[in-house]
C-alpha positions, 0 to 999 in steps of 0.5 A: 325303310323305303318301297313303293306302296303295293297299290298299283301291283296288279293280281286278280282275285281267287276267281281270276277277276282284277283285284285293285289293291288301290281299294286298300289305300288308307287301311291296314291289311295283314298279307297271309300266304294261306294253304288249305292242307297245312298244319298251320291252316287253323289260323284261318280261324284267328285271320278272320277274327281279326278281320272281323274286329277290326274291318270298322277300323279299317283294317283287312286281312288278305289272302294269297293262296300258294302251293309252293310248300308240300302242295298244300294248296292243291285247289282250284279256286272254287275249292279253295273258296268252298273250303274257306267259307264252309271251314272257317267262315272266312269273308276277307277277301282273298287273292289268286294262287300265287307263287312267292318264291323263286322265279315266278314269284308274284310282283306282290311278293318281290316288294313284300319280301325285302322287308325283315322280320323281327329276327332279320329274316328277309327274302324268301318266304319260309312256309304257309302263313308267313304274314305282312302288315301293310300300313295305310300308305302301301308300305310293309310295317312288320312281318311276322314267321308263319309259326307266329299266330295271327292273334299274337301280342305282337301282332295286334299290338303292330295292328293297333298301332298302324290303324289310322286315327 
């Protein structure tokens, strides 16, 4: 599939800071859209095991908080990153509160989206924790449905298998 990498797609980080995504070229990064009132928000928890394992293989995780499904992600920034860090210990960086779907929908989400997942799902992002993974060279390699965990089989086998040599 072709696309133009997200590197030079512009975000700020969860405390309104310019966040280069260039800073992510020649690594694997998982893209979660996360929420910290969702049945699915103990994937935190598997997010931040994988960042940790392997972040010296160059791999990270990213996070984009929405509030776009049942207002799950109420927050300012500095609950958001107070509820992360105390919850679960989260340390992979974390973008600004993005919409990621309809007519405000981030830039980084208008190229994330045109990629399928395993089933042919594309467009529209279905809930919180819809995830991405972006190879070394800026281009969606999988995607995975938010009900898929991020320590999944397919998951790291789709990880291990983008990581650069």
């Amino acid at each position: 599939m072709s696309q133009a990498p997200v590197y030079d797609i512009r975000i700020a980080d969860l405390h309104g800071k310019p966040l280069d995504l260039e800073q992510f070229r020649g690594t694997v990064t998982l893209v979660v859209n996360v929420a910290s009132r969702c049945g699915l928000t103990p994937q935190y928890a598997a997010l931040e095991q994988l960042h940790e394992r392997y972040a010296d293989r160059g791999f990270s995780v990213l996070g984009v908080p929405c509030n776009q499904f049942g207002g799950q992600e109420p927050g300012t920034s500095d609950e958001i990153a107070e509820f992360c860090s105390a919850t679960y210990g989260v340390t992979f960086p974390m973008t600004e509160k993005v919409a990621v779907n309809g007519a405000d929908r981030h830039p980084l989400y208008v190229t994330l989206t045109d990629h399928p997942d395993a089933d042919g799902h594309t467009g529209d992002i279905r809930w919180n924790f819809e995830k991405f993974l972006v190879g070394p060279d800026g281009t969606v390699r999988a995607r995975f449905a938010p009900q898929t965990a991020p320590d999944a089989p397919e998951v790291i086998t789709a990880i291990e298998s983008a990581l650069p040599s």
